[in-house]
DRENVO-891077 format. One record per atom (N, C-alpha, C): residue in three letters; x, y, z; residue number from 1. Coordinates in steps of 0.2 Angstrom, whole numbers, plus 5000, padded with zeros to 4 digits. Atoms other than C-alpha are relative to their C-alpha. Last residue first. Layout:
N
{r->ALA	c1->X	c2->Y	c3->Z	k->NUM}
...
***
This chain:
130
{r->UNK	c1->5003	c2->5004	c3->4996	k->130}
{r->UNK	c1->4974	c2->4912	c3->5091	k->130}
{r->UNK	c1->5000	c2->5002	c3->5010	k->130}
{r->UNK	c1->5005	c2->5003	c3->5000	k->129}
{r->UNK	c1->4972	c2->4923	c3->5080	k->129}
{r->UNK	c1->4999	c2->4994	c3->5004	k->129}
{r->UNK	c1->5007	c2->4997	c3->4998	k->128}
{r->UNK	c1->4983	c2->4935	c3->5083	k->128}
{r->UNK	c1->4995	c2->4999	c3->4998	k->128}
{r->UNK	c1->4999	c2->4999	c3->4995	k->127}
{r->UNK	c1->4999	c2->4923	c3->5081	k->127}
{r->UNK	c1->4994	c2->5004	c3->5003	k->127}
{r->UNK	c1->5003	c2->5008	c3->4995	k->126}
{r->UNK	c1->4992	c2->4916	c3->5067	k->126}
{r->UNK	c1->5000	c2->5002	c3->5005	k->126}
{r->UNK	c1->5007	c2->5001	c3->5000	k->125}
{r->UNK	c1->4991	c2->4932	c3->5057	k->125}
{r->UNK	c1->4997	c2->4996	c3->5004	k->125}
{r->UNK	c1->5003	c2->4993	c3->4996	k->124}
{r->UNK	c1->5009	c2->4941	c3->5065	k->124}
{r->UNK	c1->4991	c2->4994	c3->4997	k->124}
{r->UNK	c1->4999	c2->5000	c3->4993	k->123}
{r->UNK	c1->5017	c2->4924	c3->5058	k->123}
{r->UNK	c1->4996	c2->5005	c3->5004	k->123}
{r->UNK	c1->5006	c2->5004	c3->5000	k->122}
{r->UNK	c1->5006	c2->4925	c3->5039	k->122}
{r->UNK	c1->5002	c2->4999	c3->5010	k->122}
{r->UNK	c1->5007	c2->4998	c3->5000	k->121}
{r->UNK	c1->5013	c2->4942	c3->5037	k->121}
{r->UNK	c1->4996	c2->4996	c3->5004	k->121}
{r->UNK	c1->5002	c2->4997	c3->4995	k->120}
{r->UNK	c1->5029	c2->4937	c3->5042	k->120}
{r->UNK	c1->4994	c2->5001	c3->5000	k->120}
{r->UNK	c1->5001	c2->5004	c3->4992	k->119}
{r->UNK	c1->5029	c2->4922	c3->5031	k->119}
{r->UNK	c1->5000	c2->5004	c3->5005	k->119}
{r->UNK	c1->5005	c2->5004	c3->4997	k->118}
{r->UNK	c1->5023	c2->4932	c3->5017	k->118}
{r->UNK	c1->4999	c2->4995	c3->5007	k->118}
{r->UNK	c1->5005	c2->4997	c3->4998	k->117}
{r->UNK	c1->5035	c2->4946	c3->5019	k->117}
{r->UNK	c1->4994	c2->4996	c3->5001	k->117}
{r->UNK	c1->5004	c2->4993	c3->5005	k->116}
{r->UNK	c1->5049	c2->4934	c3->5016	k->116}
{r->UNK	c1->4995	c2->5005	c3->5003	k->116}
{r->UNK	c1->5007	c2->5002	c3->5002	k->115}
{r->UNK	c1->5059	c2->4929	c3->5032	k->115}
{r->UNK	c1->4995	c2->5003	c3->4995	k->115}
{r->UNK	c1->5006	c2->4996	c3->5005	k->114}
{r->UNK	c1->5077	c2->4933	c3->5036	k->114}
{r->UNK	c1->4996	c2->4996	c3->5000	k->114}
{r->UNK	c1->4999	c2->5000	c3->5007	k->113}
{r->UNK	c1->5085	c2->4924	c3->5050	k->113}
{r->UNK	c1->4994	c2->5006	c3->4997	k->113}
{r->UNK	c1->4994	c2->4997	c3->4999	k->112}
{r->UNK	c1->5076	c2->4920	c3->5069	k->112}
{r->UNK	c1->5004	c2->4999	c3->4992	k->112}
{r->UNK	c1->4997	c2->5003	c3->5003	k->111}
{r->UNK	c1->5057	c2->4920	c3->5073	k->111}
{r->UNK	c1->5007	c2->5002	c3->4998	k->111}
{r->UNK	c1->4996	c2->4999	c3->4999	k->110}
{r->UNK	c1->5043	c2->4922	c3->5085	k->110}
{r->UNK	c1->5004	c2->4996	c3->4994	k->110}
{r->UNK	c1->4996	c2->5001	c3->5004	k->109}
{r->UNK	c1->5027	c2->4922	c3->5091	k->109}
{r->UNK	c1->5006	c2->5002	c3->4997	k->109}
{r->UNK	c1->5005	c2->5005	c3->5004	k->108}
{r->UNK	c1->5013	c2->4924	c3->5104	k->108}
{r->UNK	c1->5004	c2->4999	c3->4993	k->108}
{r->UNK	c1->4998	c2->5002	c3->5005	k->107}
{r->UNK	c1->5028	c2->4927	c3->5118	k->107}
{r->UNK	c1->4995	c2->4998	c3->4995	k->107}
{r->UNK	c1->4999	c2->5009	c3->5004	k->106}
{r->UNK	c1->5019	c2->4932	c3->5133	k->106}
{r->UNK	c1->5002	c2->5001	c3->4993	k->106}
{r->UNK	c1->4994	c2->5003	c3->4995	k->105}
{r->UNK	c1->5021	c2->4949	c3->5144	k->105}
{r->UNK	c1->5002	c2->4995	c3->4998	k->105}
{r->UNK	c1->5003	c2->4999	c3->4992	k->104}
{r->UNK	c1->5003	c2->4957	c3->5138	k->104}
{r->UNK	c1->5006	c2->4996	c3->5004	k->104}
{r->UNK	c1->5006	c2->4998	c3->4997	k->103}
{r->UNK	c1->5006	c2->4953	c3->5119	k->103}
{r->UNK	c1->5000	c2->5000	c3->5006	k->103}
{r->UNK	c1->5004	c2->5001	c3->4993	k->102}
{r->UNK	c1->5023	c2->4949	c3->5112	k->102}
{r->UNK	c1->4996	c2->5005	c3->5000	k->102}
{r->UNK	c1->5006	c2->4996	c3->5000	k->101}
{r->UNK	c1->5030	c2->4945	c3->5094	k->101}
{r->UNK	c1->4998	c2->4999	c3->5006	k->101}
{r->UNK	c1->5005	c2->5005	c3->4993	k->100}
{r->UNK	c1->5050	c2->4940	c3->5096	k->100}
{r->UNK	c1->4992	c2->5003	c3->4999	k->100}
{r->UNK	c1->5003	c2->4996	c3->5001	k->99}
{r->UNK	c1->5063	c2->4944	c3->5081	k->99}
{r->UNK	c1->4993	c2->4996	c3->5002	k->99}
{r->UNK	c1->5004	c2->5004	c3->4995	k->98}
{r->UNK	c1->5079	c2->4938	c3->5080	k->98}
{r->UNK	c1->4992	c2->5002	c3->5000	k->98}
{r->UNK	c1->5004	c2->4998	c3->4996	k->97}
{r->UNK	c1->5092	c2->4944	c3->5066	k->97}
{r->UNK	c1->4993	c2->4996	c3->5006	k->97}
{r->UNK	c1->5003	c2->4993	c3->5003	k->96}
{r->UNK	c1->5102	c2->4940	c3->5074	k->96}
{r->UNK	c1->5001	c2->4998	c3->4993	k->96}
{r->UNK	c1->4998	c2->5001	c3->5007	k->95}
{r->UNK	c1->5106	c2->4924	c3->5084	k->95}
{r->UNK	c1->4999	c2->5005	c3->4998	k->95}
{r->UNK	c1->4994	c2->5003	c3->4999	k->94}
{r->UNK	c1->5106	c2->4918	c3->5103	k->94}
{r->UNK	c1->5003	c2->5003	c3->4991	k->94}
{r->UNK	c1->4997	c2->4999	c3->5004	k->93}
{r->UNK	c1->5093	c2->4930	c3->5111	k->93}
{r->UNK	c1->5007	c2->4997	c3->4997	k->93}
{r->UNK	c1->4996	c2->5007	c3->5004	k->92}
{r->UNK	c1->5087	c2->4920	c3->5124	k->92}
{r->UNK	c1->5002	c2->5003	c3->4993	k->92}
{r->UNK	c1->5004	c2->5002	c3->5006	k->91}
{r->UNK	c1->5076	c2->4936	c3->5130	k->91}
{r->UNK	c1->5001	c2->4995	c3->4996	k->91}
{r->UNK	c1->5006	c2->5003	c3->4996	k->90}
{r->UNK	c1->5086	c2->4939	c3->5145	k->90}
{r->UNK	c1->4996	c2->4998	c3->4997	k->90}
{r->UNK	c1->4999	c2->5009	c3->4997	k->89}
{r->UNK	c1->5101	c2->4938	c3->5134	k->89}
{r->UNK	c1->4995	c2->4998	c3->5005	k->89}
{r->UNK	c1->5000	c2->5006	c3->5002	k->88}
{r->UNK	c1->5096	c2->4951	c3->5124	k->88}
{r->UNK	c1->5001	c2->4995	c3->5000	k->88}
{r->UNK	c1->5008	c2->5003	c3->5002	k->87}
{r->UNK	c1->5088	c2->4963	c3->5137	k->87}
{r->UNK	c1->5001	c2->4993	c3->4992	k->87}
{r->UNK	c1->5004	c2->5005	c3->4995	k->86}
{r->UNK	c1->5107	c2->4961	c3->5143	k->86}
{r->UNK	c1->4992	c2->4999	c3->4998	k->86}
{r->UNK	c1->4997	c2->5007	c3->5003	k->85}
{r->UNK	c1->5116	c2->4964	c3->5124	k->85}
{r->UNK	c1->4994	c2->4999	c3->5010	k->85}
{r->UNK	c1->5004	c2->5001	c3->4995	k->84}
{r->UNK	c1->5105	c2->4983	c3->5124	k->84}
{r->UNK	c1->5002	c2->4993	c3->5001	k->84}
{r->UNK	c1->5004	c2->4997	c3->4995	k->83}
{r->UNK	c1->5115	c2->4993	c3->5116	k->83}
{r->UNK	c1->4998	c2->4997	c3->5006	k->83}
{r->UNK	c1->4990	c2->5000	c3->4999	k->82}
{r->UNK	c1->5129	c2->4978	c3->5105	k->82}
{r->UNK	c1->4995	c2->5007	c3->5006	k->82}
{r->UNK	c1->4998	c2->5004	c3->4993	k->81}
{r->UNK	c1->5110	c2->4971	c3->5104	k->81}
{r->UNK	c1->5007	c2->5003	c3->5001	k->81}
{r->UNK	c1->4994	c2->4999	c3->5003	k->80}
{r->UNK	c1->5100	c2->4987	c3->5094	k->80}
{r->UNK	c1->5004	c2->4995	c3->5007	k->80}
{r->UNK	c1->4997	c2->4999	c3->4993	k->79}
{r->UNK	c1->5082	c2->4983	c3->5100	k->79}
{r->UNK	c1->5008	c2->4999	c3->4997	k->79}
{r->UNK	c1->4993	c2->5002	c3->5002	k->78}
{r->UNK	c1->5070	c2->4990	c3->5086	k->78}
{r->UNK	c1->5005	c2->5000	c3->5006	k->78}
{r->UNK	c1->4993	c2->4995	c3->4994	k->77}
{r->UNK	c1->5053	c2->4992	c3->5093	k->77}
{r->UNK	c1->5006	c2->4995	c3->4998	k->77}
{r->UNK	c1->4994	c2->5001	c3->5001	k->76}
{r->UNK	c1->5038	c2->4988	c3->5081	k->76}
{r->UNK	c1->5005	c2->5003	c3->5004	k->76}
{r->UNK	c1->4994	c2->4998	c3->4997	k->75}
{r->UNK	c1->5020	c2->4989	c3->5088	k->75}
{r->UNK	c1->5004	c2->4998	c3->4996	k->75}
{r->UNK	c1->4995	c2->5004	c3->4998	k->74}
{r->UNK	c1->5005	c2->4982	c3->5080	k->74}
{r->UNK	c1->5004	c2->5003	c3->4999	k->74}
{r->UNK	c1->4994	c2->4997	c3->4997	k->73}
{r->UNK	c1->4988	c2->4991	c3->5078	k->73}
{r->UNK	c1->5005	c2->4997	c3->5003	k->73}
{r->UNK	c1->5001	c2->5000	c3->4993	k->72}
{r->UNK	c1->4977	c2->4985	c3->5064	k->72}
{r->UNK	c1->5005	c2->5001	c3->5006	k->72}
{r->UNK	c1->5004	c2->4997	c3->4998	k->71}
{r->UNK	c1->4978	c2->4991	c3->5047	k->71}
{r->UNK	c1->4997	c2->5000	c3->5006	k->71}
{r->UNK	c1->5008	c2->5002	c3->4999	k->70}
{r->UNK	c1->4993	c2->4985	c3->5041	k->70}
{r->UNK	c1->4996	c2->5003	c3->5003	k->70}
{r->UNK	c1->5005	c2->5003	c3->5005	k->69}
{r->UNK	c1->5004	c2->4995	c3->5031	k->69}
{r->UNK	c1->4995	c2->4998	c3->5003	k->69}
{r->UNK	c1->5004	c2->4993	c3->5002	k->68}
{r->UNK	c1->5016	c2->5002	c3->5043	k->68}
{r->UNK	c1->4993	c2->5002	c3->4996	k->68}
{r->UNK	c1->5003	c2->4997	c3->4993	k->67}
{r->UNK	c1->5021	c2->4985	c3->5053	k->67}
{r->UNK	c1->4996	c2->5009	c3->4999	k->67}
{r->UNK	c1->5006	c2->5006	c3->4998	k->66}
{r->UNK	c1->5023	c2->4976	c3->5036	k->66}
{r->UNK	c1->4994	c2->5005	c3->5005	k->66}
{r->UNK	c1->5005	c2->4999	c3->5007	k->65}
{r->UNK	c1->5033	c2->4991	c3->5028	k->65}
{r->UNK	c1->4995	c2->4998	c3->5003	k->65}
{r->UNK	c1->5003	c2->4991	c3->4998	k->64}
{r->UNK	c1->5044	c2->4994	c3->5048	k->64}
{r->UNK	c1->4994	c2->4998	c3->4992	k->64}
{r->UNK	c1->5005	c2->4995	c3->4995	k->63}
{r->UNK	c1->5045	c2->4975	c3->5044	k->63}
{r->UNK	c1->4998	c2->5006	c3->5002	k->63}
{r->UNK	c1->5007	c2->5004	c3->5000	k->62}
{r->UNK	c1->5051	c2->4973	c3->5027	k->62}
{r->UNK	c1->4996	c2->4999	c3->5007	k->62}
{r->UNK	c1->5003	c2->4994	c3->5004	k->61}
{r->UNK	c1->5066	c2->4988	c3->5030	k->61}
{r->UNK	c1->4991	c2->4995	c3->4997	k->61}
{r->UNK	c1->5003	c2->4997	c3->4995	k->60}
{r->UNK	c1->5074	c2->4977	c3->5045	k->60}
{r->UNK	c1->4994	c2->5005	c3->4996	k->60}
{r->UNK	c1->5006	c2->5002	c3->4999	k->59}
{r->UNK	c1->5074	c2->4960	c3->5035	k->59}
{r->UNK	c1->4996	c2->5009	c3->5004	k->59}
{r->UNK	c1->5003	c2->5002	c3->5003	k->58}
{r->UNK	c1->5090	c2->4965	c3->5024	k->58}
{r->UNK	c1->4990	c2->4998	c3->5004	k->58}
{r->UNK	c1->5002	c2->4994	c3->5005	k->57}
{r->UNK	c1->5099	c2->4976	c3->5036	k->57}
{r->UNK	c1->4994	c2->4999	c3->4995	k->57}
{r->UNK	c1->5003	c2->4995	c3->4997	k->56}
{r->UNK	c1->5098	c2->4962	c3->5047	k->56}
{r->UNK	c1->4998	c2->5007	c3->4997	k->56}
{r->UNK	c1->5008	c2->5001	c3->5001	k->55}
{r->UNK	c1->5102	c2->4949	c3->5037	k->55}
{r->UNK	c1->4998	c2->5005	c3->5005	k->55}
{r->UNK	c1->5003	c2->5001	c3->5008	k->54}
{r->UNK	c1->5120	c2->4960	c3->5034	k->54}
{r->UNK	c1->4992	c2->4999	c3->5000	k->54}
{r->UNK	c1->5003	c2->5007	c3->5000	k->53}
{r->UNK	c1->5122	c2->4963	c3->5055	k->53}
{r->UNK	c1->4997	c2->5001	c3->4989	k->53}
{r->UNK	c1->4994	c2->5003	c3->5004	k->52}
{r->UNK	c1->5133	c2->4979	c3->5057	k->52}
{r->UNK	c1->4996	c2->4995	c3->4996	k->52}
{r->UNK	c1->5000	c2->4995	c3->5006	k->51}
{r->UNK	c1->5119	c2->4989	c3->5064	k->51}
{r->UNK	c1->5005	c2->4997	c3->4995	k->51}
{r->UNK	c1->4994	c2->4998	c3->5000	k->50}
{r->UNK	c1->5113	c2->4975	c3->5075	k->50}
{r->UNK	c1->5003	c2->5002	c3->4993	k->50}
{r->UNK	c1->4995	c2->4999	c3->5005	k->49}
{r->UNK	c1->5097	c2->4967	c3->5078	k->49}
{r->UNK	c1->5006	c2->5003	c3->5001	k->49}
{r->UNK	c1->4994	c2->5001	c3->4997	k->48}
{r->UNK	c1->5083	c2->4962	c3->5091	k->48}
{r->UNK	c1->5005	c2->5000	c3->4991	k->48}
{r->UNK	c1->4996	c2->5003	c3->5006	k->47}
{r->UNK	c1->5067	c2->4965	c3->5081	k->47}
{r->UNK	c1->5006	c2->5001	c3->5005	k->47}
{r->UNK	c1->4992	c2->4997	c3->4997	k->46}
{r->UNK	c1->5054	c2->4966	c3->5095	k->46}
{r->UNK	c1->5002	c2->4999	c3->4992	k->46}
{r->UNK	c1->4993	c2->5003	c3->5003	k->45}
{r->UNK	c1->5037	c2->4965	c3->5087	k->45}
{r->UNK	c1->5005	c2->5003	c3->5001	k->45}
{r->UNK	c1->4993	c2->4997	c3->5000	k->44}
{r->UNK	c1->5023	c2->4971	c3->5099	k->44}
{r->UNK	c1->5005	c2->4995	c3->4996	k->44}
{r->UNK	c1->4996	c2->5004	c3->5003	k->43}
{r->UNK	c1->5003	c2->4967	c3->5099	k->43}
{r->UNK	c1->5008	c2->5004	c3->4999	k->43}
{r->UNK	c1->4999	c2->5000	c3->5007	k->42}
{r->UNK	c1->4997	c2->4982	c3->5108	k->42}
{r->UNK	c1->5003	c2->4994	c3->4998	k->42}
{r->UNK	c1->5007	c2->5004	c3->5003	k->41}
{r->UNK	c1->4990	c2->4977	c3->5128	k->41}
{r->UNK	c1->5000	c2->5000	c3->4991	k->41}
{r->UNK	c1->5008	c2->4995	c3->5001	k->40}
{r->UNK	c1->5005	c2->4980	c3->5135	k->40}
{r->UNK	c1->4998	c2->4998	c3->4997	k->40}
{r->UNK	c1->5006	c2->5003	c3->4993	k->39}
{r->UNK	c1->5020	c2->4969	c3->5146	k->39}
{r->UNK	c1->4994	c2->5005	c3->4997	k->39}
{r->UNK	c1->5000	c2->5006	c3->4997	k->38}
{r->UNK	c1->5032	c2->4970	c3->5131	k->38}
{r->UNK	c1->4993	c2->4998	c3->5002	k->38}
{r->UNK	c1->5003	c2->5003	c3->5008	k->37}
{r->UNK	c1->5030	c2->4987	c3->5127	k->37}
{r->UNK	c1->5000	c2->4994	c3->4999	k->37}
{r->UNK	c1->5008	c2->4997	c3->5003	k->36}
{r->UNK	c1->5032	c2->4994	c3->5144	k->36}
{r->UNK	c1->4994	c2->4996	c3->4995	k->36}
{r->UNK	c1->5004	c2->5003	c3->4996	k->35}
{r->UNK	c1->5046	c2->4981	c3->5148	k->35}
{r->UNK	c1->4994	c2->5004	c3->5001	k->35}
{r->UNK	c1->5000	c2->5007	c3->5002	k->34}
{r->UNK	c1->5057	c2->4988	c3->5135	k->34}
{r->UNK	c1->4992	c2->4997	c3->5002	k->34}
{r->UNK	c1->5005	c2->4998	c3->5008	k->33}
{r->UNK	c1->5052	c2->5008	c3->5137	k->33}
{r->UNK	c1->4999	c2->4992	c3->4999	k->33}
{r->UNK	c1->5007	c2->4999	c3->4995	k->32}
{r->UNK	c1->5063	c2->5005	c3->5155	k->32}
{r->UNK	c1->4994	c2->4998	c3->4994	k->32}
{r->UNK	c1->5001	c2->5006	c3->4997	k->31}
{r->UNK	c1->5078	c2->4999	c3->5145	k->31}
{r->UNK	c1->4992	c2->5001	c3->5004	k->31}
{r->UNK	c1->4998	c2->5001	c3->4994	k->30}
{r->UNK	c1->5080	c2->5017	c3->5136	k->30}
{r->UNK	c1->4997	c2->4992	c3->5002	k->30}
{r->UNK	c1->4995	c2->4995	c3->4997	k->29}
{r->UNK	c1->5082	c2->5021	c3->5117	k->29}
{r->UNK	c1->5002	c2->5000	c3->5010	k->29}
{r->UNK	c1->5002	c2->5001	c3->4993	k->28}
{r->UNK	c1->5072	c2->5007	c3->5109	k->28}
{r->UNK	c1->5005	c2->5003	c3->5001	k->28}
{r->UNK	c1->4994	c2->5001	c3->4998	k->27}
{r->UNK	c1->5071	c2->5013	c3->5090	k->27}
{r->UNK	c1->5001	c2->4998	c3->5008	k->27}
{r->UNK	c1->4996	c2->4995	c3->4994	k->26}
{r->UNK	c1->5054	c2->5015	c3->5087	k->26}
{r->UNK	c1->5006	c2->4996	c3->5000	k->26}
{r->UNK	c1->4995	c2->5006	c3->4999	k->25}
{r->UNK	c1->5039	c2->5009	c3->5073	k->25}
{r->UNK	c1->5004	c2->5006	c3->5004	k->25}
{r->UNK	c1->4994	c2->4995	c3->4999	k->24}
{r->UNK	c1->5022	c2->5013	c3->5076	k->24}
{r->UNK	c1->5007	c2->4997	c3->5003	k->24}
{r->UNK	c1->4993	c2->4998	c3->4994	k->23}
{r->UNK	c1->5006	c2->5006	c3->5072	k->23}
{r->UNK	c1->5006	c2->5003	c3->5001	k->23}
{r->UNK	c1->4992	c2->5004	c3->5004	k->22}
{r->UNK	c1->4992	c2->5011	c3->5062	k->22}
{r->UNK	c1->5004	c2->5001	c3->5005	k->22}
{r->UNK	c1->4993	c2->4999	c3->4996	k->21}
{r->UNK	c1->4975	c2->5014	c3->5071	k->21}
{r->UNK	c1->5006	c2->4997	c3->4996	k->21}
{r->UNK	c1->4996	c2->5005	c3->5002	k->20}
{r->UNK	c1->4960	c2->5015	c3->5061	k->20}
{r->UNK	c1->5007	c2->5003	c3->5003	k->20}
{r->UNK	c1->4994	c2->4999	c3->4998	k->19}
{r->UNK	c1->4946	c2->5026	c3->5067	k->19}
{r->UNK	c1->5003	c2->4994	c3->4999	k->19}
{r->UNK	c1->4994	c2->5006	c3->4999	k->18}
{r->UNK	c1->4930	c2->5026	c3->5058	k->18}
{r->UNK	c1->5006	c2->5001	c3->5002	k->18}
{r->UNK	c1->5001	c2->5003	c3->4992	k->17}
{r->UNK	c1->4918	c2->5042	c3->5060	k->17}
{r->UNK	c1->5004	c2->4993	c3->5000	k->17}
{r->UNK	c1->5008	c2->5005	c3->4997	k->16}
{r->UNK	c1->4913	c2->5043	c3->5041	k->16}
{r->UNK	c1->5003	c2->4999	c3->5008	k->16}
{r->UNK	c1->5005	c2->4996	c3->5003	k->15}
{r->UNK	c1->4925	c2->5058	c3->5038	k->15}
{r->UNK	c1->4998	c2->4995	c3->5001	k->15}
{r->UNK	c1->5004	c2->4995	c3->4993	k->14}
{r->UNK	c1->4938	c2->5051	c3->5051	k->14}
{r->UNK	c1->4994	c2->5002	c3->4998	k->14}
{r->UNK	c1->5003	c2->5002	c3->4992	k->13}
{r->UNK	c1->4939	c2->5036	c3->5041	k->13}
{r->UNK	c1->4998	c2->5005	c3->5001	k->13}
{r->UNK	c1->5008	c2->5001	c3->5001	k->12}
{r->UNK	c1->4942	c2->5045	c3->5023	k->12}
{r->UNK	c1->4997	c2->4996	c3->5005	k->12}
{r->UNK	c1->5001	c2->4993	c3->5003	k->11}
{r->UNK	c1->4958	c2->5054	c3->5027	k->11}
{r->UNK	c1->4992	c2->5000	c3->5002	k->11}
{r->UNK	c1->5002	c2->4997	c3->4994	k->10}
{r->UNK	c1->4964	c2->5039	c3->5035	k->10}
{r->UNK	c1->4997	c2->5005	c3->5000	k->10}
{r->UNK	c1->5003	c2->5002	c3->4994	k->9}
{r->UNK	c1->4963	c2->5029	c3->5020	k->9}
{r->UNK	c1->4997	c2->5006	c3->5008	k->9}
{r->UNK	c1->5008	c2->5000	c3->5002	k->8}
{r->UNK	c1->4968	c2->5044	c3->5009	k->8}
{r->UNK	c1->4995	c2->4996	c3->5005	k->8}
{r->UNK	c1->5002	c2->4994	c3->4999	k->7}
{r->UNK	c1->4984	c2->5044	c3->5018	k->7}
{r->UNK	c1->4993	c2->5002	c3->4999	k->7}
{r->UNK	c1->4998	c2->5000	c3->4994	k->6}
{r->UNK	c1->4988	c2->5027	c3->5017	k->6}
{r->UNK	c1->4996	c2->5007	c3->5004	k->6}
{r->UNK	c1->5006	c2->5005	c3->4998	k->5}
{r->UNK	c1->4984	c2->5027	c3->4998	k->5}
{r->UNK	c1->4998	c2->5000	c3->5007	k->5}
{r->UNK	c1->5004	c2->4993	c3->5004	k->4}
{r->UNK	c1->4998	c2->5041	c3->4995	k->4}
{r->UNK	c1->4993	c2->4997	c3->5003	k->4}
{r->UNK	c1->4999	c2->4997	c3->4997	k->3}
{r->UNK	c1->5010	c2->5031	c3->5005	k->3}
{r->UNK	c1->4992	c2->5002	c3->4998	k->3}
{r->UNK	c1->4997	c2->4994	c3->5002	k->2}
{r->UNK	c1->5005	c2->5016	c3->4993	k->2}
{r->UNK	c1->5001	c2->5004	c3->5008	k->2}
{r->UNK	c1->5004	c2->4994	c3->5000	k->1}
{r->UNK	c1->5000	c2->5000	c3->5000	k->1}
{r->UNK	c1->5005	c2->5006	c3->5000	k->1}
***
């Protein structure tokens, strides 16, 4: 979905009273923010990565897309590990990139490598369906 389209979507909710939440992507800047986003009630995609990391650079530009495109409201928080390497060990981060989807404290899904956009897509679909 276009930018352009995006815009018009939201343009034309508020004008019939519809309100469509798009989620929002972040860079994790303090450890406190973690355990915010984590333990809340928004679906949440960690991406544990590393600014050096090749598949990283590769996967990180089709999530922010995935995370910005759908229509229902799912977080993105980028966890830079050479920053944050203890919230990456408390999270069994053993690999990068990583990439954990949590709702209210619990793990509802998770995966580690590139992945095309279909398998993310369909990961975020299963995950909050069941």
């Amino acid at each position: 979905m276009s930018y352009c389209t995006r815009i018009i979507q939201k343009l034309s909710s508020s004008v019939i009273g519809v309100h469509r939440s798009i989620g929002s992507v972040s860079e994790l800047q303090k450890e406190a923010h973690f355990d915010k986003a984590v333990n809340g009630t928004t679906p949440t995609l960690i991406d544990f990565h590393a600014h050096w990391c090749g598949p990283c650079k590769v996967l990180t530009p089709t999530l922010k897309s995935i995370v910005e495109e759908r229509t229902d409201n799912i977080d993105l928080i980028m966890v830079n590990v050479d920053n944050f390497g203890t919230i990456a060990e408390e999270h069994d981060v053993n690999a990068i990139p990583c990439v954990k989807f949590y709702k209210e404290g619990k793990i509802i899904g998770h995966f580690v490598g590139v992945k095309t956009r279909n398998d993310i897509e369909k990961l975020i679909d299963d995950s909050l369906n069941n």
